[in-house]
LUMLONU-171009 format. One record per atom (N, C-alpha, C): x, y, z; residue in three letters. Coordinates in steps of 0.1 Angstrom, whole numbers, plus 5000, padded with zeros to 4 digits. Last residue first. Example, Ala and Ser with C-alpha at 12.3 -4.5 7.8 and 13.67 -1.06 7.14 Angstrom:
<marzas>
512849785071SER/513749895071SER/512950005079SER/513249435078ALA/512349555078ALA/513249675078ALA/
</marzas>
This chain:
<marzas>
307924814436UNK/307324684434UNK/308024564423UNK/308825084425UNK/309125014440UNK/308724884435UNK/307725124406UNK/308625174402UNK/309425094416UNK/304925114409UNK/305325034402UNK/307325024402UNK/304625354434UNK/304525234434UNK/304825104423UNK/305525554416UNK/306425494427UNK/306125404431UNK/303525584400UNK/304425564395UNK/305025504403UNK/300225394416UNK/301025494413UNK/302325474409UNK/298025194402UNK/299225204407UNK/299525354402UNK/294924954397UNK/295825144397UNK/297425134403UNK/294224724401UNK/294524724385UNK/295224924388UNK/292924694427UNK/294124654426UNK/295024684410UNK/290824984432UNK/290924844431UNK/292324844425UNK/290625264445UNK/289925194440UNK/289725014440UNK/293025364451UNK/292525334459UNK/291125264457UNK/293925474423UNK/294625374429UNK/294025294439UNK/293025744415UNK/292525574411UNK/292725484418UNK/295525914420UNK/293825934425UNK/293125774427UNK/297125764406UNK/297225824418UNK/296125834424UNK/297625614379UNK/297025714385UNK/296825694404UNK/298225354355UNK/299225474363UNK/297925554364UNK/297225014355UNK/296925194346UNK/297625264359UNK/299124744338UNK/299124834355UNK/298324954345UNK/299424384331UNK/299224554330UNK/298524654342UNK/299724124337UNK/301324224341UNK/301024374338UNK/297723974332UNK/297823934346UNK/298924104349UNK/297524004307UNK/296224054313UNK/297024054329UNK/300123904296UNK/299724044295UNK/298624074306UNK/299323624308UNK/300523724311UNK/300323854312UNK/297423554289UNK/296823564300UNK/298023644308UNK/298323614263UNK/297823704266UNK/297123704280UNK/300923384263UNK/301323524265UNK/300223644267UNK/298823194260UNK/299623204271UNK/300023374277UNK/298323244235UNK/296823244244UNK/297923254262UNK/300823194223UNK/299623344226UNK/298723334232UNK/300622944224UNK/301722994228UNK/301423154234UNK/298322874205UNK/298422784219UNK/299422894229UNK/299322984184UNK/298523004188UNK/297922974203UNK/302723064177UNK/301623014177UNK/300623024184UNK/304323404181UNK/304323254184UNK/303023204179UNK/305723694194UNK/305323644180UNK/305323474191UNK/305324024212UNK/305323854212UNK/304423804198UNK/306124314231UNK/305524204218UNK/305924064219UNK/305524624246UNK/305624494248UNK/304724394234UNK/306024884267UNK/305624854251UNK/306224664253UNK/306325044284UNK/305225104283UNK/304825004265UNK/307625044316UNK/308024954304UNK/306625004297UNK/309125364325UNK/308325224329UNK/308125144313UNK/312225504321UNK/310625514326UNK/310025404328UNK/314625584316UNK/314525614330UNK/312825614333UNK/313725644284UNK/314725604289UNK/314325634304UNK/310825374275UNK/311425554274UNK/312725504281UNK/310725064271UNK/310225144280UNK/311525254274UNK/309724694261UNK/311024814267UNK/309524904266UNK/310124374258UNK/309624444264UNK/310324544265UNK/308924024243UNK/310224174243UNK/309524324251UNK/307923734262UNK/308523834247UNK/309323934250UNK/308523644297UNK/308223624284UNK/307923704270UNK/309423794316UNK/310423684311UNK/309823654297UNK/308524084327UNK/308023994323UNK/309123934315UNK/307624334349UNK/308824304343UNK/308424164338UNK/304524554343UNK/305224504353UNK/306024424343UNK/303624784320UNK/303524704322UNK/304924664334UNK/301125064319UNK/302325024314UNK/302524884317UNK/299025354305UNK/299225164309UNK/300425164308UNK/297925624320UNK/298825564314UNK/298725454316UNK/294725764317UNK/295525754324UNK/296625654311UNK/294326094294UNK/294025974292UNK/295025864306UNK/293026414296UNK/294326334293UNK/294026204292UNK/290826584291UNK/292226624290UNK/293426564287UNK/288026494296UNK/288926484281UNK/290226544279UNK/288726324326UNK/288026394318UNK/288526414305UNK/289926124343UNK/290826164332UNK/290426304323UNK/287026054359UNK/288626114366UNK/289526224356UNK/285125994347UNK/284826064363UNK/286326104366UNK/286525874326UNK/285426014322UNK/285726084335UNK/288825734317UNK/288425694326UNK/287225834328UNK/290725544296UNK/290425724297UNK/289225654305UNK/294125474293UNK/292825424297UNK/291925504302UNK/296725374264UNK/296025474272UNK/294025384279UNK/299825264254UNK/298825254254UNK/297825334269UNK/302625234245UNK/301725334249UNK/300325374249UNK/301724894226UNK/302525014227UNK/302425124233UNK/302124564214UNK/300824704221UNK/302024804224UNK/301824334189UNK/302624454200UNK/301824534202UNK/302123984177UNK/300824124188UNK/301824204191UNK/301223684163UNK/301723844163UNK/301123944167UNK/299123504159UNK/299823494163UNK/301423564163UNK/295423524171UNK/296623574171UNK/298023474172UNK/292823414172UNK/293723334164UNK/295223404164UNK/291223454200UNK/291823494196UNK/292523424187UNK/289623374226UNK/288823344212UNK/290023334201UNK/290623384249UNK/290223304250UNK/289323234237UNK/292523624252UNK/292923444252UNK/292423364251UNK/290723814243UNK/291523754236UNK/292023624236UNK/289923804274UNK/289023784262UNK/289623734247UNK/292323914281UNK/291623794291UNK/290523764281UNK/292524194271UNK/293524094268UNK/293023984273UNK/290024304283UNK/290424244270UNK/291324164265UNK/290424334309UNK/289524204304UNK/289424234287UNK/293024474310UNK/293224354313UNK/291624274308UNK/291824684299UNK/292924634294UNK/293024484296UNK/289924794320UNK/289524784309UNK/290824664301UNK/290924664350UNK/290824764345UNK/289924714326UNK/290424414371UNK/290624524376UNK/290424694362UNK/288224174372UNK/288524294363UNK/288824394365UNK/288224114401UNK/289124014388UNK/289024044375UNK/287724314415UNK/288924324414UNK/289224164407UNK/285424634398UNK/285624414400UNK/287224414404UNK/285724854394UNK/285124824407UNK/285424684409UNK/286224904367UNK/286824944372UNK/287024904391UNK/284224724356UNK/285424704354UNK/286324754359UNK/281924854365UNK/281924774370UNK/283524714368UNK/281425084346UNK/282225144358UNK/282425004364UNK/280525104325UNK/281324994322UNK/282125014333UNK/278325314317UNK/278125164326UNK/278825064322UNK/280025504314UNK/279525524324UNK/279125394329UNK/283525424294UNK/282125484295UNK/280925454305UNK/286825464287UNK/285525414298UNK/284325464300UNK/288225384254UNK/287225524268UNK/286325404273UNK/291025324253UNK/289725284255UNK/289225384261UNK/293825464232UNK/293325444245UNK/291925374242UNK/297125374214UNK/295625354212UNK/295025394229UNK/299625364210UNK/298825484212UNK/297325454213UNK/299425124192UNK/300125194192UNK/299425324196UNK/298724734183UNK/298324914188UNK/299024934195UNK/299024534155UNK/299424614165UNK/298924734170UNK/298624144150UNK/297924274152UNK/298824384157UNK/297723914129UNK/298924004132UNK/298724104139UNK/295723764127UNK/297223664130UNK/298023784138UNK/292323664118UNK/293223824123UNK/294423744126UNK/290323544110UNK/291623504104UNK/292423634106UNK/287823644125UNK/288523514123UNK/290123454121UNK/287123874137UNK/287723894130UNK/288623774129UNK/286123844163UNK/285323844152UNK/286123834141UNK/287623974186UNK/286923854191UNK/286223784175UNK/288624244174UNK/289624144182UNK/289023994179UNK/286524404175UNK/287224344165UNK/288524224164UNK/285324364202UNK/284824314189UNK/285624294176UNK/287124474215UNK/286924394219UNK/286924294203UNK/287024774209UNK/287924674203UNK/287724524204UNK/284424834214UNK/284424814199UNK/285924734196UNK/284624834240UNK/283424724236UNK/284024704219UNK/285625004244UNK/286624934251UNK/285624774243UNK/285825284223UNK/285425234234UNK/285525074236UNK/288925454216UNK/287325404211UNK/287025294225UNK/291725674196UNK/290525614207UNK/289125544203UNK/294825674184UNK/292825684184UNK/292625604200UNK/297625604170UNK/296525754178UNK/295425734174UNK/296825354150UNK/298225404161UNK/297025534164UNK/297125014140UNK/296125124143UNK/297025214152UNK/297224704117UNK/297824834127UNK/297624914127UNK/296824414114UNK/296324494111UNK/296824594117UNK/296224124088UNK/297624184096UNK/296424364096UNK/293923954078UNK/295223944084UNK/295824034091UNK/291223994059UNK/292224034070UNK/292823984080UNK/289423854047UNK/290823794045UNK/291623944056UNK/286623924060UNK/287023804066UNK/288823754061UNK/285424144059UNK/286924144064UNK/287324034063UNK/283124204050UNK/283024094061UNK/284124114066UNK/280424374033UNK/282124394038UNK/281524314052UNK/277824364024UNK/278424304020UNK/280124264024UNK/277024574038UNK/276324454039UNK/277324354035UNK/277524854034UNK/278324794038UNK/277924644043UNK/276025074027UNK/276524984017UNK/277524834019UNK/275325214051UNK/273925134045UNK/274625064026UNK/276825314059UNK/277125214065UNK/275725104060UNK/277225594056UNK/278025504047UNK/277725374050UNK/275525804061UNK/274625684058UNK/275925604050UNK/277925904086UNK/276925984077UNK/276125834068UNK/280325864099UNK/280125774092UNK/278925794078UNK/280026094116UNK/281726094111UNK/281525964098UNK/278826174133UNK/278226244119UNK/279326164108UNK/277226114167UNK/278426064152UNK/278426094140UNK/275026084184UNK/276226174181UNK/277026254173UNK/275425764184UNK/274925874189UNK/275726024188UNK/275225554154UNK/276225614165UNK/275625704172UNK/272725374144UNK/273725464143UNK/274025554158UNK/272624994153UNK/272125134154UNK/273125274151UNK/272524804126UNK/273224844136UNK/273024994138UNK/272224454105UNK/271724644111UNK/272424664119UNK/273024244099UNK/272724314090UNK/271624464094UNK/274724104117UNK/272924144122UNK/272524174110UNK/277324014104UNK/276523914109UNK/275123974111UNK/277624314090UNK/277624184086UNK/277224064087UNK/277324484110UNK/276424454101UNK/276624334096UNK/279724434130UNK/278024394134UNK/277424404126UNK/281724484112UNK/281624364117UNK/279924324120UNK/281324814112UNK/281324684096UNK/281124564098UNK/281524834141UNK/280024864134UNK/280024794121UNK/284024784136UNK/283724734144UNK/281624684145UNK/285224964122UNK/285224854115UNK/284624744129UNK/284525204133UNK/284525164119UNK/284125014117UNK/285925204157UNK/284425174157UNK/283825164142UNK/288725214146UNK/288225124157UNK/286825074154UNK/288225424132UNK/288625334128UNK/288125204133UNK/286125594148UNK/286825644139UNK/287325484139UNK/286025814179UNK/285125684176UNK/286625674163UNK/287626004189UNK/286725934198UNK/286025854192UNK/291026094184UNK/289726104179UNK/289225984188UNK/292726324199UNK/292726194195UNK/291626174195UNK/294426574183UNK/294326564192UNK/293126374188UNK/296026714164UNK/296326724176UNK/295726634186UNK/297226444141UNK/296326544142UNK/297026584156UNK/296826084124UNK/297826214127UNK/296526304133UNK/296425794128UNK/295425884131UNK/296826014129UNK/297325514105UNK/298125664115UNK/296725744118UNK/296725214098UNK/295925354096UNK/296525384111UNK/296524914075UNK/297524974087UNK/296925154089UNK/295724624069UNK/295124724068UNK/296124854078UNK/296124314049UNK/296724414054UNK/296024584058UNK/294324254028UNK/294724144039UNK/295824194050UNK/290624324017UNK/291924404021UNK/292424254033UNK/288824324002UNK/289424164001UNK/291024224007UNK/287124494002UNK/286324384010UNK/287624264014UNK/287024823999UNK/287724733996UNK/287924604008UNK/284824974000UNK/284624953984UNK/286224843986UNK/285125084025UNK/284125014022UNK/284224954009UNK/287325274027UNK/287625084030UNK/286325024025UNK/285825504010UNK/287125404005UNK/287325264010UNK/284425524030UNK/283725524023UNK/284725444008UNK/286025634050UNK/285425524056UNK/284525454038UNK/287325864042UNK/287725724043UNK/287525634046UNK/285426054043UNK/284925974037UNK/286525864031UNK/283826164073UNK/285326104071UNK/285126034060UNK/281026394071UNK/281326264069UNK/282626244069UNK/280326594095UNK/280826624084UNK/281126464079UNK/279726724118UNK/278526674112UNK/279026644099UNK/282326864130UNK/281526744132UNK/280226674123UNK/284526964096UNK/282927004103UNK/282726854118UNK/287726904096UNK/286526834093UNK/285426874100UNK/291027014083UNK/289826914093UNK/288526924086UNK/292827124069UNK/292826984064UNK/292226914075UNK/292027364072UNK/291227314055UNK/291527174058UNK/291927594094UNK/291727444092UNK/291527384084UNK/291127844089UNK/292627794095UNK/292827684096UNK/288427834089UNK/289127904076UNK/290427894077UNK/287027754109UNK/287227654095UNK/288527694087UNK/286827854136UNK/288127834129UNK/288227744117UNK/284327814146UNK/284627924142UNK/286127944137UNK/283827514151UNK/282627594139UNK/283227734135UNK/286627374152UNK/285627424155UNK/284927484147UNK/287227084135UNK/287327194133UNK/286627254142UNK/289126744142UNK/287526824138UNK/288326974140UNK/291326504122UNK/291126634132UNK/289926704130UNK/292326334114UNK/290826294116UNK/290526414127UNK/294626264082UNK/293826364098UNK/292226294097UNK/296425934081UNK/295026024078UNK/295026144090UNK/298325724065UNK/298225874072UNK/297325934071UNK/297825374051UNK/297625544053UNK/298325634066UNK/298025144035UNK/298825194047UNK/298825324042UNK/296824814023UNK/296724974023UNK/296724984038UNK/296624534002UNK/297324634018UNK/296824784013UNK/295024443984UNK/295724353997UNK/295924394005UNK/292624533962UNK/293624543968UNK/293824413982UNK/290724483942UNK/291524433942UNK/293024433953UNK/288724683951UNK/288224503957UNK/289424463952UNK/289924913941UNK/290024923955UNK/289424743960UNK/289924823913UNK/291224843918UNK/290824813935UNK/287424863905UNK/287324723902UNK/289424723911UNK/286525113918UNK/285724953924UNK/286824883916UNK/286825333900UNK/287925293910UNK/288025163920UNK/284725323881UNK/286025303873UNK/286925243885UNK/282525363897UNK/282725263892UNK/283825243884UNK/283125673907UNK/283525593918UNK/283325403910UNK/282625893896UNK/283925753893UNK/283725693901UNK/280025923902UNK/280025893885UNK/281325843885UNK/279925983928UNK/279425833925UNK/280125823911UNK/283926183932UNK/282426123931UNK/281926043925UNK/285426123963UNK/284926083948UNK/283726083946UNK/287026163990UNK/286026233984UNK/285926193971UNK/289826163999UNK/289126003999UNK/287526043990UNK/290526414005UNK/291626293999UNK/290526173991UNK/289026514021UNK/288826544010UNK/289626454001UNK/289826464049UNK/288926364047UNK/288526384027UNK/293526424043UNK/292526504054UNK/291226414044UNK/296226284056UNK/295626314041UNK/294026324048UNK/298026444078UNK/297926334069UNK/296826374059UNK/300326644103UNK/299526614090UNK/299526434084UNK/302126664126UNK/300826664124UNK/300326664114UNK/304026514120UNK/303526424125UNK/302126484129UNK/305226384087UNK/304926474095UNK/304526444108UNK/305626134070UNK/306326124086UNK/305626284095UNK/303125944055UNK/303626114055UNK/304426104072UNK/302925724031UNK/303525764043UNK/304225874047UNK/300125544020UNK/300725694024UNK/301625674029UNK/300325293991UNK/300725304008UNK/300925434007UNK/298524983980UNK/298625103984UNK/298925183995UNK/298924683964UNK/298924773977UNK/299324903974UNK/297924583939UNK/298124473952UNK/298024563966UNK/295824713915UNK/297124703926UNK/296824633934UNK/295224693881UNK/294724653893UNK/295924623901UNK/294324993861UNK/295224913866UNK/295024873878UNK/293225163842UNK/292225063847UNK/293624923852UNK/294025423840UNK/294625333836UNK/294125193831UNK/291725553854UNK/292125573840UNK/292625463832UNK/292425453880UNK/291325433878UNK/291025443860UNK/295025553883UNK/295025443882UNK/293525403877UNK/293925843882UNK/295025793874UNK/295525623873UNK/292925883905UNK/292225853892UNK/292725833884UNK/295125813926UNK/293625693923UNK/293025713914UNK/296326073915UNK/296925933916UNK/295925853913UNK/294626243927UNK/295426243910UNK/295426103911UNK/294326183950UNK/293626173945UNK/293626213932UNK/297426263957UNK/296926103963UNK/295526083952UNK/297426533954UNK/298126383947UNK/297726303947UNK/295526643972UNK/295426643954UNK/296326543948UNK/296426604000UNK/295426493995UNK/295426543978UNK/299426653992UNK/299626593994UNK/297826483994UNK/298326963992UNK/299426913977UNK/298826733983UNK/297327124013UNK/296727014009UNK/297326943996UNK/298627244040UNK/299127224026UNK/298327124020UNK/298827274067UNK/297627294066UNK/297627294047UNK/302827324069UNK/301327254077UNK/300327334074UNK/304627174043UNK/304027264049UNK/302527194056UNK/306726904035UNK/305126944033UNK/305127034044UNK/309026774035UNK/308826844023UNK/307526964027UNK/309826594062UNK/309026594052UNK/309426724043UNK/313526524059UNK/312926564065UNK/312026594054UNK/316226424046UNK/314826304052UNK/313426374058UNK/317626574017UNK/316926544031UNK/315826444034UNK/317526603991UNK/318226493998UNK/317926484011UNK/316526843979UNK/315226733984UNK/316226633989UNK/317827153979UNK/317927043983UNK/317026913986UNK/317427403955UNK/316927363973UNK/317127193967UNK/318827523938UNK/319527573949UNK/318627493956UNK/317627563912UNK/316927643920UNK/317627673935UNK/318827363895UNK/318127493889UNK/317627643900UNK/320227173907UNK/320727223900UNK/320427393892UNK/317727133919UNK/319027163931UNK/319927253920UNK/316627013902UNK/315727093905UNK/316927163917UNK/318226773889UNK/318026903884UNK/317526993892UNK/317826583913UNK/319426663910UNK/319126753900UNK/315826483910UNK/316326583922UNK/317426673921UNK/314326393892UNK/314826513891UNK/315326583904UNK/312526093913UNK/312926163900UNK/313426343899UNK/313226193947UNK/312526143936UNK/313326183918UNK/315325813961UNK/315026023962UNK/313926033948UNK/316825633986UNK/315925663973UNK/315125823971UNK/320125743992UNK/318725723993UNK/317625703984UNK/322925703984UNK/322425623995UNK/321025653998UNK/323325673949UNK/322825773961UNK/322325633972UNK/325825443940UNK/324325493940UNK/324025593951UNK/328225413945UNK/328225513937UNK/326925583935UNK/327525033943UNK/329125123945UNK/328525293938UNK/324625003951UNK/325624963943UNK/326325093945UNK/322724963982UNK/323024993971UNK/324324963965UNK/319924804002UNK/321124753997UNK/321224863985UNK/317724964008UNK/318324854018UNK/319724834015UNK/318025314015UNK/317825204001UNK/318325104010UNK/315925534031UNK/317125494027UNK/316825344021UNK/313525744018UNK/314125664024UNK/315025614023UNK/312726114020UNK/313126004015UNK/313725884023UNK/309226184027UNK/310626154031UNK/311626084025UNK/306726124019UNK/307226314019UNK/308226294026UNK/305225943997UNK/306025944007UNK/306126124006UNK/303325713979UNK/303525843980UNK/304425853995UNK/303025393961UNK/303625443975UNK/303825593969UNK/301825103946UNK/301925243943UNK/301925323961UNK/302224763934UNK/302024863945UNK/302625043939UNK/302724683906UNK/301124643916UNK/301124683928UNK/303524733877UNK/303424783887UNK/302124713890UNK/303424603852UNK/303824513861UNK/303524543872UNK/303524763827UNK/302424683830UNK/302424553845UNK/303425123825UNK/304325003832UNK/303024883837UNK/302025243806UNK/302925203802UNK/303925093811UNK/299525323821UNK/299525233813UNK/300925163806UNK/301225503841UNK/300625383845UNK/300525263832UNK/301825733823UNK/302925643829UNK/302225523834UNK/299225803821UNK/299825743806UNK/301025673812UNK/298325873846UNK/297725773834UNK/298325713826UNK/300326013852UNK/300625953856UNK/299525783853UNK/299226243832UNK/300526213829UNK/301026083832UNK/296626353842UNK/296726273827UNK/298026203824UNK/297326403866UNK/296226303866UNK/297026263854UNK/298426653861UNK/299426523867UNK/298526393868UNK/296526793850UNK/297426753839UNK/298026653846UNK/295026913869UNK/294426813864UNK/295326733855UNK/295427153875UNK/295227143865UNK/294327043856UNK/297127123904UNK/295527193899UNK/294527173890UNK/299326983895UNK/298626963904UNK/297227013901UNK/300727253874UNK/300227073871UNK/299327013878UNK/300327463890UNK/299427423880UNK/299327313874UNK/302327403912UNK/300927423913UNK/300027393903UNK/304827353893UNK/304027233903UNK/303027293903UNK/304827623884UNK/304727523872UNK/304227383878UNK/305227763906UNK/304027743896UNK/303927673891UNK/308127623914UNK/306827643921UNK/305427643917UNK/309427713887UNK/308827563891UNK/307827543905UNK/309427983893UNK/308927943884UNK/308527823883UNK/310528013914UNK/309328083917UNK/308627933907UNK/312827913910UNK/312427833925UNK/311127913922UNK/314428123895UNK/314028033891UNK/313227893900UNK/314128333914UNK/313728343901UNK/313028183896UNK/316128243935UNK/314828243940UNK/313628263925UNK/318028043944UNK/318028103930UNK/316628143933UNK/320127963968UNK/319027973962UNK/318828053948UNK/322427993982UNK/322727933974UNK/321327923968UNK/320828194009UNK/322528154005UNK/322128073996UNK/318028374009UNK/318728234016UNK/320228204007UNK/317528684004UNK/317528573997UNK/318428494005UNK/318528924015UNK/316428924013UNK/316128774013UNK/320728994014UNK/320328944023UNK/318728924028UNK/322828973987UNK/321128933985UNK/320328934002UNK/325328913995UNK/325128963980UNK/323129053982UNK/325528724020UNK/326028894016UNK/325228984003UNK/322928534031UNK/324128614017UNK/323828724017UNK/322828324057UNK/322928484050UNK/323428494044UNK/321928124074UNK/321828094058UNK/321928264048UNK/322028164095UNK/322628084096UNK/323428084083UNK/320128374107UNK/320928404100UNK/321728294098UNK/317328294119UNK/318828254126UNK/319628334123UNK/315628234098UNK/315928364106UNK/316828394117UNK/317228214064UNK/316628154080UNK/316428284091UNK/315728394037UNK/317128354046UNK/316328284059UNK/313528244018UNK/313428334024UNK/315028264034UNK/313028023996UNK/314328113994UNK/314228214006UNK/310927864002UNK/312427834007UNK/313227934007UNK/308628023990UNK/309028084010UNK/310127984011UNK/307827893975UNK/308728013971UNK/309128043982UNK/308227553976UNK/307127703980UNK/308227753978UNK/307727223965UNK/308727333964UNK/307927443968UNK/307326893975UNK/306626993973UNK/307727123970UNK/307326593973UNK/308226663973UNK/307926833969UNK/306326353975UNK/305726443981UNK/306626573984UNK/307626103954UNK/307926183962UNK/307126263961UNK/305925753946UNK/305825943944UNK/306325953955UNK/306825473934UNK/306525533948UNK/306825653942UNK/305925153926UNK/305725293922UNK/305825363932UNK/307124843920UNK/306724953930UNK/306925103923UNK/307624693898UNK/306524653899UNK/306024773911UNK/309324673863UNK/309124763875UNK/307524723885UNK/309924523842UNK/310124463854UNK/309724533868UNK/309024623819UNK/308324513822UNK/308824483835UNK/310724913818UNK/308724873819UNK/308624763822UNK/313024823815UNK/312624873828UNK/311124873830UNK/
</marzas>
């Protein structure tokens, strides 16, 4: 089994003494105990509770998953999850899910169940960035080089908050020769800010003035050919990924780039970044964020050997002297002259957009974002909520074939607003698309 195992995946399988508390439904009442949840053992559910903690803490799950690393010499992707997944194909008798090691003892010993799909992880719980960063030193120990690296926390407010990615300089040369090795990496990240007077309710945000030092991880990985990043959080960040790698782009060709106004979020990471071009990036997918309409562009228009792309949730902010786009009626909206830009540089040959948002300052202010959706289209796949507007749309094909489907796209997207509408021909109201 050593020589042939090549995926490593951690359950996020976390255990709190607060399972054994009854539901407060009563659903889960024992007679015997009604302090204690029906089938729980709460004695013994205390005790491996600890006994997680202090491994975690301790620094011992570092040492362990060292010594497991070195022993499997094949592994080249390593995956943390806080759900289990279902198995494509199983044999007569196998658990229909992949689950983690000792599931069935820790049920056996304590009464809680990890067969569920549902995450594991408490909200504001940081288990999940001390793993991840066990883990990378644990491979950094090992001195094992991976192909891909993947979060996937289904929560949907939590991800791996900016302390996850925090190393310091003195490892940070053990974990260079793994992170230039990589191909994929697929996170869950918060990129939630804190206010100045709620830090102490917030461990898994971030001061404004405070560095994201995920940015400081893609930097150290040049030869990524998959890049895939969840914004989780409440609420949708205003520079961050997008303008990440958008500012990594303009150094590369200017070799300067003025720092962000504002922006604490990048802090001097961007004075290493000379050398990051992206250029094997391939496939890339971005979901809850925002950024301004100039930084996608750029990554779009630059990014040579881009094929795959998807946004998901993504809005543009309209910023003050880009009101002309709103005013031109052969640029009716932000959306459309980017997809009309695309067609015209773009090596895409895989694209899905998805709920997609168009934040307009003088109207949408920071409350909400207007909606895109799209008019009825013969060409790729197209759907929409139930009883709503088509709000998601993809298309695979060659190159010639995409330049097509993105003058379509540019010609079939609508922003929903009412107010707006009277502006230029790119507004519609719901009933007006909904009639039309």
């Amino acid at each position: 089994m050593r020589t042939c195992l090549s995926n490593l995946t951690i359950g996020l399988d976390r255990l709190y003494s607060s399972d054994a508390l009854p539901n407060f439904r009563g659903r889960d009442e024992n007679t015997d105990n009604p302090r204690v949840k029906d089938g729980i053992e709460p004695y013994k559910l205390e005790e491996l509770a600890a006994e997680q903690n202090w491994l975690v803490s301790s620094g011992r799950l570092q040492l362990l998953l060292g010594e497991a690393l070195g022993n499997l010499a094949n592994v080249a992707e390593l995956s943390l999850r806080d759900g289990n997944a279902g198995r494509g194909q199983c044999r007569p008798g196998l658990c229909q899910q992949v689950v983690s090691y000792g599931t069935a003892e820790v049920r056996r010993r304590t009464g809680v169940d990890f067969l569920s799909a549902e995450s594991r992880l408490h909200s504001q719980d940081q288990f999940a960035d001390m793993v991840f960063s066990a883990t990378l030193l644990a491979v950094a120990r090992s001195r094992k080089l991976l192909d891909a690296i993947n979060v996937d926390i289904e929560r949907q407010d939590m991800g791996l908050s900016s302390s996850a990615f925090m190393f310091p300089r003195s490892l940070l040369g053990s974990l260079r020769p793994t992170l230039r090795n990589l191909q994929s990496l697929n996170l869950s990240v918060s990129f939630t800010y804190i206010p100045l007077g709620s830090f102490a309710q917030g461990s898994l945000g971030f001061l404004q003035w405070q560095p994201h030092y995920l940015f400081s991880l893609l930097g150290e990985a040049p030869n990524l050919a998959r890049l895939r990043v969840i914004s989780k959080g409440r609420s949708f960040l205003l520079d961050g990924v997008i303008q990440w790698l958008a500012r990594a782009i303009e150094l590369s060709s200017t070799k300067q780039a003025e720092k962000l106004e504002g922006s604490h979020m990048y802090s001097d990471l961007f004075a290493d970044l000379g050398r990051q071009r992206f250029q094997a990036l391939q496939d890339l997918e971005l979901r809850n964020m925002t950024a301004p309409s100039s930084s996608l562009s750029k990554i779009v228009l630059h990014l040579a050997g881009l094929r795959k792309l998807c946004l998901c949730m993504i809005g543009v902010t309209i910023l003050p002297g880009d009101d002309e786009l709103d005013n031109n009626s052969g640029c009716p909206n932000a959306w459309t002259s980017i997809f009309r830009e695309m067609s015209k540089y773009s090596n895409l040959e895989n694209l899905e957009v998805s709920s997609l948002g168009h934040h307009t300052m003088n109207c949408t202010g920071n409350a909400n974002r207007h909606q895109v959706v799209f008019s009825r289209s013969q060409i790729g796949t197209q759907s929409a909520p139930p009883g709503g507007l088509f709000n998601t749309w993809s298309y695979s094909g060659g190159v010639t074939s995409m330049k097509v489907f993105l003058l379509e796209l540019a010609e079939r997207t609508i922003v929903i607003c009412t107010r707006c509408r009277q502006r230029n021909q790119g507004y519609r109201s719901p009933e007006e698309v909904l009639g039309g």
